[in-house]
VOGU-3710 file (C-alpha; in Angstrom, 3 decimals, decimal comma):
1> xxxxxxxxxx> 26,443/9,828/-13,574  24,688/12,331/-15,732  22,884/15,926/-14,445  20,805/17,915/-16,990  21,074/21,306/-14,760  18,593/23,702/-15,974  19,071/27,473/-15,242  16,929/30,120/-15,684  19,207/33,026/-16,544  23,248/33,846/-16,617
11> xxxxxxxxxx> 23,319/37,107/-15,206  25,703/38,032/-12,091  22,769/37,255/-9,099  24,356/35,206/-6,210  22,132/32,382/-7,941  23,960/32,431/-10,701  26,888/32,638/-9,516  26,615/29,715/-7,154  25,028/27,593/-10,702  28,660/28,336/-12,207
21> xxxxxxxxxx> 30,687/27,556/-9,464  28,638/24,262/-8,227  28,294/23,358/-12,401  32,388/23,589/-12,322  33,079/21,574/-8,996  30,442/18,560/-10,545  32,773/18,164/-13,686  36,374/18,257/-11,746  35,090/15,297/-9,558  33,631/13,253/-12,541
31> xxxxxxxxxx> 29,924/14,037/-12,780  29,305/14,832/-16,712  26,889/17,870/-16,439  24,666/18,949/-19,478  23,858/22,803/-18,831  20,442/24,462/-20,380  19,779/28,103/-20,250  16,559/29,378/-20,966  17,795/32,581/-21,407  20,817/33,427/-22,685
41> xxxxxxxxxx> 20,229/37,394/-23,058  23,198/37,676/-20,466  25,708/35,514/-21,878  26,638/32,250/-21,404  29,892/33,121/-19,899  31,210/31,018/-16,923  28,809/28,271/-18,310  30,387/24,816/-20,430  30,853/25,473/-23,958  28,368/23,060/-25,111
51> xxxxxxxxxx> 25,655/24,615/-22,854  22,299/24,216/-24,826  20,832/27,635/-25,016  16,888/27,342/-25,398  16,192/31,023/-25,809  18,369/33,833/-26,512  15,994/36,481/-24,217  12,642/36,292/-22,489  10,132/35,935/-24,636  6,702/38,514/-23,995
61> xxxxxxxxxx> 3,614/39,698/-25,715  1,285/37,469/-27,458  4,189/34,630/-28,368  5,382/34,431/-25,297  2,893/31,473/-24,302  3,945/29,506/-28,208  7,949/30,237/-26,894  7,382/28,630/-23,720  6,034/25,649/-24,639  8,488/25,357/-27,675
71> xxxxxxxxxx> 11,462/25,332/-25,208  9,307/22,959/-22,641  8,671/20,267/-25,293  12,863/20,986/-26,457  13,773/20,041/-23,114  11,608/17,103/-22,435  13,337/16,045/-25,602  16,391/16,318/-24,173  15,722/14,692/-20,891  13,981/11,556/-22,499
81> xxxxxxxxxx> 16,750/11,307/-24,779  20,122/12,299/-22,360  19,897/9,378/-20,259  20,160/11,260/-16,674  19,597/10,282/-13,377  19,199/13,894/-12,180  17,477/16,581/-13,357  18,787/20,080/-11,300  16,927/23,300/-11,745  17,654/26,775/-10,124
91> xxxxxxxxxx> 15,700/30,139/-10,574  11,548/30,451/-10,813  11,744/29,796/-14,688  14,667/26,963/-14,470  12,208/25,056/-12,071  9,306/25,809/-13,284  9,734/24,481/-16,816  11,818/21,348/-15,918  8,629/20,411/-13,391  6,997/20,506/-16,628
101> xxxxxxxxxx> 9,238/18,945/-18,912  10,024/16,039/-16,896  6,390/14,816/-15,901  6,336/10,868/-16,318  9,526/10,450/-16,969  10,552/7,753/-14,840  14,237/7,213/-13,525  14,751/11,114/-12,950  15,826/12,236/-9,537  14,531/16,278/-9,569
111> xxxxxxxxxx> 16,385/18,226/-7,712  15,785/22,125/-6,805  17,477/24,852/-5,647  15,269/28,146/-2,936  17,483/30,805/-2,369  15,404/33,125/-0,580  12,571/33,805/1,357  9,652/33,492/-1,059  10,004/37,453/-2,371  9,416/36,396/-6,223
121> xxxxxxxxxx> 6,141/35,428/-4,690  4,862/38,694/-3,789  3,754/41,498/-6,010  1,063/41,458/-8,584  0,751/38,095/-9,889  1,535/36,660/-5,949  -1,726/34,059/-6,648  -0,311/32,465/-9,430  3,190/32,776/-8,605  2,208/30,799/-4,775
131> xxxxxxxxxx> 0,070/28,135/-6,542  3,081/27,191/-9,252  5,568/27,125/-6,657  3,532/24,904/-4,193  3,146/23,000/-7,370  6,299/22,508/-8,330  7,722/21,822/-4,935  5,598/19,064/-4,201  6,490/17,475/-7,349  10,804/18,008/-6,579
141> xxxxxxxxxx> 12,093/14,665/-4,822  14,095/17,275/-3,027  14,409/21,138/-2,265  17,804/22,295/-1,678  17,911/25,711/0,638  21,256/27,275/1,707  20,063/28,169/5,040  17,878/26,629/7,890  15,393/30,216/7,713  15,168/29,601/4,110
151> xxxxxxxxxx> 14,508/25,681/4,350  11,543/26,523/7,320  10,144/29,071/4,808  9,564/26,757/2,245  8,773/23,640/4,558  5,990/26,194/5,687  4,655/27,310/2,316  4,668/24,188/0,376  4,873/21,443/2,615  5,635/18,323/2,376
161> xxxxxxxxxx> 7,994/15,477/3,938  10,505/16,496/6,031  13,268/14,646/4,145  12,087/16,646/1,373  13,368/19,842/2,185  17,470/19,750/2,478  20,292/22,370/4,192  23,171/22,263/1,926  25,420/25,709/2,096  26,508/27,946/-0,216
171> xxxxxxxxxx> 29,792/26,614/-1,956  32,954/28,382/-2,327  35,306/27,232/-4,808  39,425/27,420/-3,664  40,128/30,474/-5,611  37,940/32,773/-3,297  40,644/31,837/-0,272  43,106/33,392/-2,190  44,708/36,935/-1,094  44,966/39,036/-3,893
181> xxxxxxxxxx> 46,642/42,712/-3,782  44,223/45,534/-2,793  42,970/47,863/-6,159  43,684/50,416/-3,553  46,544/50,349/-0,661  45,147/51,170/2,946  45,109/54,746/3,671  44,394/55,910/7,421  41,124/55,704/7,805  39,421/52,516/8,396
191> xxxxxxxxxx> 38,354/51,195/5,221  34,663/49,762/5,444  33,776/47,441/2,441  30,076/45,765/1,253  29,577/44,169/-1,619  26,094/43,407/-3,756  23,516/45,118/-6,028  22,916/48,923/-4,705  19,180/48,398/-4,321  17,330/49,220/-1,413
201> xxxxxxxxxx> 17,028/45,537/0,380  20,447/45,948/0,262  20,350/47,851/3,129  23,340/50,705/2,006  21,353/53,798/3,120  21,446/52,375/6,655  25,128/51,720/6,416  25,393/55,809/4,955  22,891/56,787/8,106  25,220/55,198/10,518
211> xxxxxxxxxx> 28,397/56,850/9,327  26,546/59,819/8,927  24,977/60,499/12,226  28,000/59,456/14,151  31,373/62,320/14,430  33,757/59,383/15,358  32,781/57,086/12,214  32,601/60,644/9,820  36,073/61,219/10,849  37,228/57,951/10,600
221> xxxxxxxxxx> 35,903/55,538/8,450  35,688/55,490/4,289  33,036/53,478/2,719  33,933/51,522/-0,134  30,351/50,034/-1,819  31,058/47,153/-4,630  28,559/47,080/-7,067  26,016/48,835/-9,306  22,420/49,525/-8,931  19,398/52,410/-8,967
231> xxxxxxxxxx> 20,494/53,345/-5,612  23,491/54,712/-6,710  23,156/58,176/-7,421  20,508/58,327/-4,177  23,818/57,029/-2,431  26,542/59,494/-3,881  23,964/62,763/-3,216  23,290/61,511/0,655  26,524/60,846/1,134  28,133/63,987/-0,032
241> xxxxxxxxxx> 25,701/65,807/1,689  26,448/64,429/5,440  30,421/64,671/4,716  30,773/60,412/4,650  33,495/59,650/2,617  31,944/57,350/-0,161  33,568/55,327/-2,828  31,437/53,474/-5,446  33,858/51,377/-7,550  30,741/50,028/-9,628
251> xxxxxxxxxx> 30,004/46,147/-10,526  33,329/44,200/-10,397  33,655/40,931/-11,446  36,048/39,959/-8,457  36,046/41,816/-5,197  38,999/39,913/-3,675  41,167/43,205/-4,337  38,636/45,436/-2,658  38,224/42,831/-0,123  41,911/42,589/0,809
261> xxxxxxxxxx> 42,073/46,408/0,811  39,221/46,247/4,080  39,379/46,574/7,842  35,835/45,712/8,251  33,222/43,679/6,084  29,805/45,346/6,642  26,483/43,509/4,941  23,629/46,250/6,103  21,117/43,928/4,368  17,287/44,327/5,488
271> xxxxxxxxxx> 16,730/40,468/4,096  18,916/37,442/3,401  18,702/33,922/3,152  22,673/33,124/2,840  24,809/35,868/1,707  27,529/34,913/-0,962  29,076/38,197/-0,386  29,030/37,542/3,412  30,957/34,103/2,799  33,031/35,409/0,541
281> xxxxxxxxxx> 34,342/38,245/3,300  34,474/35,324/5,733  36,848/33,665/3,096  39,299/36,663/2,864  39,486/36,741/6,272  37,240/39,773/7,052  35,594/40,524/10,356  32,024/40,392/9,390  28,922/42,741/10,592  25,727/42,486/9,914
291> xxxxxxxxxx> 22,188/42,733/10,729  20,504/39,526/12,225  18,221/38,702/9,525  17,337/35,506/7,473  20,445/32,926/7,358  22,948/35,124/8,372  23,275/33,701/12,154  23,699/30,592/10,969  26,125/31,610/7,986  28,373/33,509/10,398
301> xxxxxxxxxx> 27,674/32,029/13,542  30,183/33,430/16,462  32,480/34,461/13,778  30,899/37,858/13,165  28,791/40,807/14,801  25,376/40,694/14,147  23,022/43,548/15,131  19,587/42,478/16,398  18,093/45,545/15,380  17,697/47,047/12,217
311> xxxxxxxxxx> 18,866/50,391/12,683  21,178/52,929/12,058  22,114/53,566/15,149  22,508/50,476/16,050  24,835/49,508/13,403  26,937/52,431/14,324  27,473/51,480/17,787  28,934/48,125/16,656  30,877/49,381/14,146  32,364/51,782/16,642
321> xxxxxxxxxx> 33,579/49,110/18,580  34,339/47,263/15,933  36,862/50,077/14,451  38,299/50,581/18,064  39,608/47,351/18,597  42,054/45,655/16,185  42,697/42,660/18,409  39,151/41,569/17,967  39,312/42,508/14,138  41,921/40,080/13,818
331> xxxxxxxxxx> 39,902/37,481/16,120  37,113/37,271/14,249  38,473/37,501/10,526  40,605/34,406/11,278  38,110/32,676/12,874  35,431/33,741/9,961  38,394/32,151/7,599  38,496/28,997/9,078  34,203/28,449/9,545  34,423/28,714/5,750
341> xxxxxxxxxx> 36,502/26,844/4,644  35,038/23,883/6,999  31,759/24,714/5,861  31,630/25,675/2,476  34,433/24,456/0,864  34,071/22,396/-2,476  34,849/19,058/-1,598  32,451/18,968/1,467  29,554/20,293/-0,728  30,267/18,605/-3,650
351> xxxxxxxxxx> 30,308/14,776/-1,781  26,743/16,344/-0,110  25,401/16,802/-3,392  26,687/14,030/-4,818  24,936/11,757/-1,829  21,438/13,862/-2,833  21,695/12,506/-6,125  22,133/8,928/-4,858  25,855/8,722/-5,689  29,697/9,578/-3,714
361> xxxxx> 32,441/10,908/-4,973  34,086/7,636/-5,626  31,261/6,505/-7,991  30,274/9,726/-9,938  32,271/8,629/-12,793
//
């Protein structure tokens, strides 16, 4: 069997990162993969060495519209020529321009990845940006979503058969099961950890809030944020200012040793469809605690706390509990452990993808 898998960009979204891991777990059970990257301004690290890089940034301006069409009619080439069966696309410009590229070609099997609730469609250019994607959906011959609330968005906005629109979870390869040593050893407080851009959907100034307005959780409780963003000196100056001990370690290209260094795994997230840094907790065998919103009930099911309300005081009450009671820590970061590795480990969602594209493990070759 052979996938052309087109991606959009190589950056260090939870888009991409699920694009390396799922492009690596294809090739170690037998499917040969051909990668192209329209835009390889990030890198191409993580990707095969013979990815076919189609543009080496996003092109804007006036040539934009000549570049775009040059890399369309170099990847139609491609496809006509590779002899694939599939054709797998992730991110608005991966899907958009293989929908293009492989019109009339007969044979091809497009497949398509939603991660999220439609927010690339808002904004300024929301008209054009809704009629592509209804566009493009309806041409897929299926839409992969990681979660049910992300599936029954897009069922909802571009219709279509119900067989169209397909539940497959987030994958986690082996390595992210593995304990690693903490960067830093426990100290006596309880160490709170979240992981993921610092941008406001994110949620972190809600997480801040509820240490903040709370003398137990002040006294108690150190906040360890993973990752870089334009919140971050908003985050720092609120912080220092309420007396919540704050540590910003900056964009890490494994939290495992931050993760094994936690008590509790917060995600204070005001959207989601499913959280890789959620299942990635879950794998290191973190009680979880969120806020109820997107996929996360149905990524960490009874395995976790989930606040119904998005609040910080909320969100303080259950991490006071939380914090207060070590027997349930343990309860629900082995149970979290074992949901993902039942759920999203690499063998069970490689053989599902391997059935989407008409083929099993035992044939892929």
């Amino acid at each position: 069997m052979r996938v052309a898998f087109v991606l959009g960009q190589n950056a260090g979204g939870g888009t991409e990162l699920q694009a390396r891991a799922l492009i690596r777990e294809l090739g170690l059970a037998g499917v040969h993969v051909d990668v192209f990257l329209l835009d390889a301004a990030a890198g191409a690290s993580g990707l095969p060495d013979d990815t076919i890089v189609l543009a080496h940034g996003r092109p804007r301006g006036a040539r934009a519209v000549l570049a775009y069409v040059e890399m369309t009619y170099r990847l139609r080439q491609h496809l006509r020529r590779g002899g694939y069966s599939v054709a797998h696309s992730a991110m608005a410009r991966g899907y958009t321009l293989m929908a293009i590229a492989s019109l009339g070609l007969p044979g091809l099997r497009r497949v398509t990845w939603r991660r999220n609730l439609g927010v690339h469609v808002q904004g300024r250019w929301r008209h054009v940006m809704r009629l592509v994607e209804r566009l493009v959906v309806r041409q897929a011959d299926h839409v992969v979503s990681n979660s049910e609330d992300v599936a029954h968005f897009w069922r909802g906005f571009a219709g279509g058969a119900p067989e169209k629109h397909v539940v497959i979870p987030n994958i986690l390869e082996r390595w992210r099961f593995e304990q690693v040593p903490p960067v830093v050893p426990p100290g006596e407080k309880i160490r709170v950890v979240s992981v993921g851009a610092l941008k406001a959907v994110k949620g972190h100034d809600l997480l801040v809030q509820a240490v903040a307005g709370d003398s137990e959780l002040r006294a108690n409780v150190e906040v360890v944020l993973v990752g870089e963003g334009p919140e971050r000196s908003a985050l720092a100056t609120r912080s220092s200012a309420a007396g919540v001990d704050l540590r910003l370690t900056g964009a890490v290209p494994d939290p495992r040793g931050w993760l094994s260094g936690a008590d509790i795994y917060v995600q204070p997230s005001l959207s989601e469809g499913s959280s890789n840094a959620v299942a990635e907790a879950m794998a290191a065998g973190l009680p979880v605690l969120a806020f109820q919103v997107g996929g996360m009930r149905e990524l960490v099911g009874d395995a976790g706390v989930l606040v119904e309300r998005v609040d910080a005081g909320a969100l303080a009450g259950a991490l006071r509990a939380l914090m207060s009671d070590p027997d349930e820590r343990a309860r629900l970061g082995a149970a979290a452990q074992q949901r993902m590795a039942s759920r999203s480990g690499p063998e069970e969602v490689v053989e599902r993808y391997l059935r989407l594209y008409g083929a099993s493990r035992a044939c892929a070759e």
